[in-house]
C-alpha positions in Angstrom: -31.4 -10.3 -9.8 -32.1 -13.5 -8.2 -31.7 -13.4 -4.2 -30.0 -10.0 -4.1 -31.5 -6.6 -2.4 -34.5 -5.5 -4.4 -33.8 -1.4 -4.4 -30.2 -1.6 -5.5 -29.3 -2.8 -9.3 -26.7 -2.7 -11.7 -27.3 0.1 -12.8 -27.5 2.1 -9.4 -24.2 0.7 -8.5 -22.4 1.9 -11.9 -24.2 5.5 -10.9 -22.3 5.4 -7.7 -19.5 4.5 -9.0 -19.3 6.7 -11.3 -20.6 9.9 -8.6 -17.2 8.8 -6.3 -14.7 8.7 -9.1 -16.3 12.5 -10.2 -16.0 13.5 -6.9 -12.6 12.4 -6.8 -11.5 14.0 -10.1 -13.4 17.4 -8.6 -10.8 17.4 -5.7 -7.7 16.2 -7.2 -5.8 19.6 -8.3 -6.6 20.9 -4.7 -5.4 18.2 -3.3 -2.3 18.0 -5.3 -1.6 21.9 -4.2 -2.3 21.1 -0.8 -0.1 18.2 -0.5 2.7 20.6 -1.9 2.2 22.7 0.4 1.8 20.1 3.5 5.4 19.3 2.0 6.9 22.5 2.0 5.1 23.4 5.4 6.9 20.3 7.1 9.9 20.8 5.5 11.2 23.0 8.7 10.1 20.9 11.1 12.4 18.2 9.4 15.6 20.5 9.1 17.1 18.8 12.3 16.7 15.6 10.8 17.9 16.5 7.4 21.0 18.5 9.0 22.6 14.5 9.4 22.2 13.6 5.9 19.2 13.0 4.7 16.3 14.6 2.2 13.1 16.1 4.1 11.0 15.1 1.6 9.0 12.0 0.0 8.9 10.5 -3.4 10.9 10.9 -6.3 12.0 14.5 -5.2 13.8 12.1 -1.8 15.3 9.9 -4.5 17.0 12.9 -6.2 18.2 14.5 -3.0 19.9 11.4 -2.0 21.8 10.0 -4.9 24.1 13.1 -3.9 24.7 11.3 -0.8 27.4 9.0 0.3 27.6 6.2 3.2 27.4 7.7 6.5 28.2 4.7 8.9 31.3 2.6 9.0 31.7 -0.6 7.9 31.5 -3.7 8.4 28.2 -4.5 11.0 26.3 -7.1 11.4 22.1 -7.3 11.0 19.9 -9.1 12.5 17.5 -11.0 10.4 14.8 -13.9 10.8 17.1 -16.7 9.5 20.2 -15.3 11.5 22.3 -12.9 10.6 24.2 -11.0 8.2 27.6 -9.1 8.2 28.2 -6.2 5.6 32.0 -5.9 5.0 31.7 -2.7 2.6 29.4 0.2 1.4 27.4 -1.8 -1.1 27.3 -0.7 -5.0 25.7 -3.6 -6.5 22.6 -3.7 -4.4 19.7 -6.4 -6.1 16.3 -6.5 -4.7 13.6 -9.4 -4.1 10.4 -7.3 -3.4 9.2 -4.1 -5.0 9.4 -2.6 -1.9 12.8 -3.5 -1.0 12.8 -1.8 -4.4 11.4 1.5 -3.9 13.2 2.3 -0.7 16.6 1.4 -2.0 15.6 4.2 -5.1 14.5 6.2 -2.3 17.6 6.5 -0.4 19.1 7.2 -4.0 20.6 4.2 -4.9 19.5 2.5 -8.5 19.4 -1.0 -7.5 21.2 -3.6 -10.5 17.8 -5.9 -10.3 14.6 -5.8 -9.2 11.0 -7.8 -10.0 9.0 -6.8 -12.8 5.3 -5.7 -11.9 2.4 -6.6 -13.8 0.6 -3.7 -13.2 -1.7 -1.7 -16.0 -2.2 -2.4 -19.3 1.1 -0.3 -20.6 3.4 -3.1 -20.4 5.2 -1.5 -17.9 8.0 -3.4 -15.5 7.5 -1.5 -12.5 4.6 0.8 -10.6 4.3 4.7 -11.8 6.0 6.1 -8.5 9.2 3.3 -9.1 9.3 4.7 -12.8 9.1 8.3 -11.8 11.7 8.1 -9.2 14.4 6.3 -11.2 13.9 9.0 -14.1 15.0 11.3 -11.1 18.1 9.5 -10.9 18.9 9.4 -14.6 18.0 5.7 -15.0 14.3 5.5 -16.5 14.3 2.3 -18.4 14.9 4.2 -21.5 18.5 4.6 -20.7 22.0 1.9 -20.1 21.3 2.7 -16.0 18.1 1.5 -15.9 17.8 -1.8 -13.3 17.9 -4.7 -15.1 14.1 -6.7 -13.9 13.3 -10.6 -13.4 10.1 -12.4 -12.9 8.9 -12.9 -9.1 5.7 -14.7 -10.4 7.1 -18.3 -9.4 8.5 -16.9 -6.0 12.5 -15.7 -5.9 14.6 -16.0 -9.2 18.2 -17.1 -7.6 19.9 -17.5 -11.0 18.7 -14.0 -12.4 19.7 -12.5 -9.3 23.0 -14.3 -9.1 23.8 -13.3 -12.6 23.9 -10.0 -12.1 26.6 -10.3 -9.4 25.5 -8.4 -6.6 27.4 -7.1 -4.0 24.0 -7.3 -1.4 20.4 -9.3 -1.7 17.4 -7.3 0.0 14.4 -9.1 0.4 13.8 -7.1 4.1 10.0 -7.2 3.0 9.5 -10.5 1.0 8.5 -13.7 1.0 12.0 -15.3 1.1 11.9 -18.7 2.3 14.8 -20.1 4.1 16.0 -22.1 1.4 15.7 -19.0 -0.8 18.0 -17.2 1.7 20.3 -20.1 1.7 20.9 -19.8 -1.7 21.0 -16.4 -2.1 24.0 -16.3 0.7 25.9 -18.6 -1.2 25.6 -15.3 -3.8 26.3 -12.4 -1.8 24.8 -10.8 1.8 21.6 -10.8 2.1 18.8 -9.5 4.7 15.5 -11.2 4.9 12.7 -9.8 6.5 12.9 -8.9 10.3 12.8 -11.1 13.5 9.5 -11.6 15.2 7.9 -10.5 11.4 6.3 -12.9 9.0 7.1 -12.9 5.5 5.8 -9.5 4.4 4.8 -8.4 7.2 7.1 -5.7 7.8 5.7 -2.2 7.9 7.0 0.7 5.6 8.7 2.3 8.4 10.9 -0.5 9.7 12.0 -1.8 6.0 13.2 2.0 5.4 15.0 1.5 8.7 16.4 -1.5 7.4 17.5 -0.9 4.0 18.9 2.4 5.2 21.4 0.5 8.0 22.3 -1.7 5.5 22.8 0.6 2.5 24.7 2.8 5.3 22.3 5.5 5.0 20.9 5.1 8.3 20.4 9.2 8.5 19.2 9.1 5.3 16.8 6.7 5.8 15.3 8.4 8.9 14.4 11.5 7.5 12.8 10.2 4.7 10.5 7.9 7.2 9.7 11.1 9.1 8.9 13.1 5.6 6.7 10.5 4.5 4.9 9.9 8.2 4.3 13.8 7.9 2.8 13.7 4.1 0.3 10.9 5.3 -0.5 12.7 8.2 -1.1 16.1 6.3 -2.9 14.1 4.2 -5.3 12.8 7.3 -5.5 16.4 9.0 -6.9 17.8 5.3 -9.3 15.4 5.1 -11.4 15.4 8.2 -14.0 13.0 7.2 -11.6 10.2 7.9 -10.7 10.6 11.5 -12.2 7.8 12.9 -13.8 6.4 10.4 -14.1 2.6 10.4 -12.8 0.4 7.5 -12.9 -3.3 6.3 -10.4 -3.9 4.1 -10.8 -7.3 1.8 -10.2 -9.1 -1.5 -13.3 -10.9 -3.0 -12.7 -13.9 -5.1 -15.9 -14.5 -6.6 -15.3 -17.9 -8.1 -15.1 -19.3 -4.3 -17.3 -17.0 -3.2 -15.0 -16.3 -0.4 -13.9 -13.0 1.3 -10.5 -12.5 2.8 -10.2 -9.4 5.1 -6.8 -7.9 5.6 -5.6 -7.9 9.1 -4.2 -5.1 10.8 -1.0 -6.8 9.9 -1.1 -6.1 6.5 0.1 -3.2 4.3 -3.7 -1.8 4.0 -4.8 -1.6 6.9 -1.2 0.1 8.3 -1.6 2.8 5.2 -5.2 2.9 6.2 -4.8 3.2 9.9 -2.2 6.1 9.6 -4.6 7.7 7.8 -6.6 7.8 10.7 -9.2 5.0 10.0 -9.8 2.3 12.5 -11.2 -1.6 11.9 -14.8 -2.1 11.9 -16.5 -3.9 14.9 -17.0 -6.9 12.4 -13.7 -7.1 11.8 -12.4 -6.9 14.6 -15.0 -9.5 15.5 -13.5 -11.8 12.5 -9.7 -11.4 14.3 -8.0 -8.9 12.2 -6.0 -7.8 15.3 -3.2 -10.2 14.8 0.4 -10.2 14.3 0.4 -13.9 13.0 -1.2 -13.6 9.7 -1.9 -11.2 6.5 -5.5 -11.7 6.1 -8.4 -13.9 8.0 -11.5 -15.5 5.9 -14.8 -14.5 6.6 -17.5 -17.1 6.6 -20.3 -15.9 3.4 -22.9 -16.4 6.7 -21.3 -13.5 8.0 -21.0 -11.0 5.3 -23.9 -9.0 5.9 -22.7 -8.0 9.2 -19.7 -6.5 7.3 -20.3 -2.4 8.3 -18.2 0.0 7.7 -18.0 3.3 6.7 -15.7 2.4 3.9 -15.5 -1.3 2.1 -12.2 -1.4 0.4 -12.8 -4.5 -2.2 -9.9 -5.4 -4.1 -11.4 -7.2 -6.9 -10.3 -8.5 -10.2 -12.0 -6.6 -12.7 -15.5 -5.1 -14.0 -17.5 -8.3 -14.1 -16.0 -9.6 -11.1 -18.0 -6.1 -9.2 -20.8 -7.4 -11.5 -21.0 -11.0 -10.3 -21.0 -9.8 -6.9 -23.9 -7.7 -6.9 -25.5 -10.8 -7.9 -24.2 -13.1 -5.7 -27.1 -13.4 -2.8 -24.8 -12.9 0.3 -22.3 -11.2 -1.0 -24.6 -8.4 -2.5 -26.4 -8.4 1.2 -23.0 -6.5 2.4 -24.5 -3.1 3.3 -22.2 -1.0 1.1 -22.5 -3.2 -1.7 -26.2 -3.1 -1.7 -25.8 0.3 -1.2 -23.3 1.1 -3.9 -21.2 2.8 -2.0 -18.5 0.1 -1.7 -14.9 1.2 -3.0 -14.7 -1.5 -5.5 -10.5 -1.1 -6.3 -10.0 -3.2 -9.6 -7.0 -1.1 -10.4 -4.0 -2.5 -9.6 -1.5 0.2 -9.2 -4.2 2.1 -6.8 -4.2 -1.4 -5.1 -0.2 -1.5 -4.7 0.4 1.9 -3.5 -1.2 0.8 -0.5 -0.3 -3.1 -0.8 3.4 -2.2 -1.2 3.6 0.8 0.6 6.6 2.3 0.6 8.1 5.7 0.6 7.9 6.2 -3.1 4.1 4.7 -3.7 2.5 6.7 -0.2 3.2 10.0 -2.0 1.0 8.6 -5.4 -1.4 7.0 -2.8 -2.4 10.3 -1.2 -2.5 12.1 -4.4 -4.2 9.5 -6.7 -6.3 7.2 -4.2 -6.7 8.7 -0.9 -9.5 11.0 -2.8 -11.3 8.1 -3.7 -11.3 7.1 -0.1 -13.0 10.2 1.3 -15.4 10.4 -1.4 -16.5 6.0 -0.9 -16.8 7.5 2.9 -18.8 10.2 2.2 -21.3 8.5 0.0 -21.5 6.0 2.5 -22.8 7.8 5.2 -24.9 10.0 3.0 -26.4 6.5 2.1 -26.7 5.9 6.1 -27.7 8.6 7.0 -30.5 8.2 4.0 -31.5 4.9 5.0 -32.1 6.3 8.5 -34.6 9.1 7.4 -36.4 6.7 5.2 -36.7 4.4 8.2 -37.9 7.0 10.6 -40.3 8.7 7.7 -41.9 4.8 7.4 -42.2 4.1 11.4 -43.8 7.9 11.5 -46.3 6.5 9.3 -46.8 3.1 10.7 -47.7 4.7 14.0 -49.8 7.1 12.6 -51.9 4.9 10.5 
């Protein structure tokens, strides 16, 4: 392997691979019965907030417990958005959504939304992520049935004529893109919300598009105890897997035609998730200005990549050969968990989204599905540290004795 580090090959890396996803499968039916029973554990300490209104619980099981529910606040109000503001006259029943997030929490709070995007993720053909499907199946509207949402493309950015035909009675796009001509047009169709003031386009965290969607839905109650549910699932989650307390992070997507690598600022969905896990930013990254509230992601001159240490590297990548060409690619395969092969190399695109569009449907599938691969990339990478240390010690002992 021209220009690459000598004692790591293909091969090695598939092996490591390969160890982490085992490790993984090992733990995942005791983590699934611990996460139930992190659930029913919290579920007391959420009976105050529940008492209003709202479910004290995450997921699909959430979406259940509040399509029972009604409004709670009166109507009309006004909210606050980054291209002004929006007045809600009545409870909304036609509600169409512009993210996949916006998405997830309106199923959350119990509500089937009339239109959202489509997704493009796996290789079942599928129009929206597992968690999305799952939850709407609670509700009586898998896609199977009449209720079912009907979906549009967002590939080209916002369809206004799909979403206008559908007639709806509110727009949410609380944590999209939406430009402001989008939002122009859109108003001309029905209320609509775009994403907060003082937030950039998708950069609104979980928590405060709940918040959102809740006040605007009317479910404001609702809405809160479902953010205080989920906080407690990811937080069970943290306190049950030790090993990531502290643990430092870069979080990036490789595009290996460039080469170029784009780390996720603290800004972004990620590194939230990530963070609330209990993780913190690398030095390096820190170093590369991933503390900002101004963008989603900051590039990383290839110079630089070898300084990228951490005790996980979370890649999002394209594919197989993509993790191949980077092992080959002289300073990209210098990163020390890639020449390691402990680097969590995520080519899966639903494990990417439940952390990309975080929300309080996917957070339940992340810590079941992917958090396991998480603590196992960060075990194997300080097993290989703490490797690389010994060896390094064994061959000064040597030196200085010879």
């Amino acid at each position: 392997m021209a220009d690459s580090v000598d004692s790591v090959d293909l091969a090695d890396r598939a092996r490591g691979v390969e160890h982490r996803r085992a490790a993984a499968r090992a733990r995942h039916l005791s983590r699934r019965s611990l996460l139930a029973g992190a659930v029913a554990a919290g579920s007391a300490a959420l009976l105050s907030a529940c008492a209003s209104g709202g479910s004290g619980t995450a997921g699909s099981s959430a979406a259940a417990g509040n399509a029972s529910q009604r409004a709670t606040e009166s109507f009309p109000f006004t909210v606050e958005h980054t291209y002004g503001s929006t007045t809600i006259e009545a409870e909304p029943t036609r509600v169409a959504a512009v993210s996949w997030v916006d998405a997830d929490v309106v199923i959350s709070l119990g509500v089937v939304p009339i239109g959202m995007p489509a997704v493009s993720a796996g290789d079942d053909g599928t129009d929206a992520h597992p968690w999305t499907t799952e939850a709407l199946e609670a509700l009586g509207a898998g896609w199977d049935t009449g209720s079912a949402p009907a979906v549009y493309s967002a590939a080209d950015g916002v369809d206004v004529e799909e979403i206008a035909a559908l007639e709806p009675d509110l727009i949410l796009g609380v944590h999209s893109g939406m430009s402001e001509k989008d939002y122009q047009r859109l108003s001309a169709v029905a209320p609509t919300l775009a994403h907060p003031t003082g937030a950039i386009a998708y950069g609104a965290s979980w928590e405060t598009v709940t918040v959102a969607v809740g006040r605007a839905l009317g479910r404001s109650a609702a809405a809160e105890a479902l953010v205080k549910a989920t906080t407690y699932l990811v937080t069970s989650t943290a306190t049950a897997n030790p090993v990531l307390s502290g643990a430092t992070y870069a979080a990036a997507q490789i595009d290996i035609s460039g080469p170029s690598i784009a780390l996720y600022t603290t800004t972004d969905s990620r590194s939230q998730v990530l963070g609330q896990l209990g993780l913190t930013p690398a030095p390096a990254v820190i170093a590369a200005g991933v503390d900002t509230e101004d963008a989603l992601s900051v590039d990383l001159p290839l110079e630089e990549a070898e300084q990228l240490n951490a005790d996980l590297l979370w890649l999002q990548v394209e594919d197989a050969a993509a993790v191949e060409a980077i092992g080959d690619e002289g300073r990209l395969s210098r990163i020390p968990a890639v020449a390691a092969g402990t680097a969590l190399f995520v080519t899966d695109e639903v494990a990417a989204m439940s952390l990309a569009a975080a929300s309080p449907l996917s957070l339940p599938w992340c810590c079941e599905n992917h958090v396991p691969e998480i603590v196992a990339a960060i075990e194997a990478g300080r097993a290989a540290a703490t490797a690389s240390a010994a060896a390094t010690a064994t061959a000064g002992a040597s030196a200085a004795a010879s």
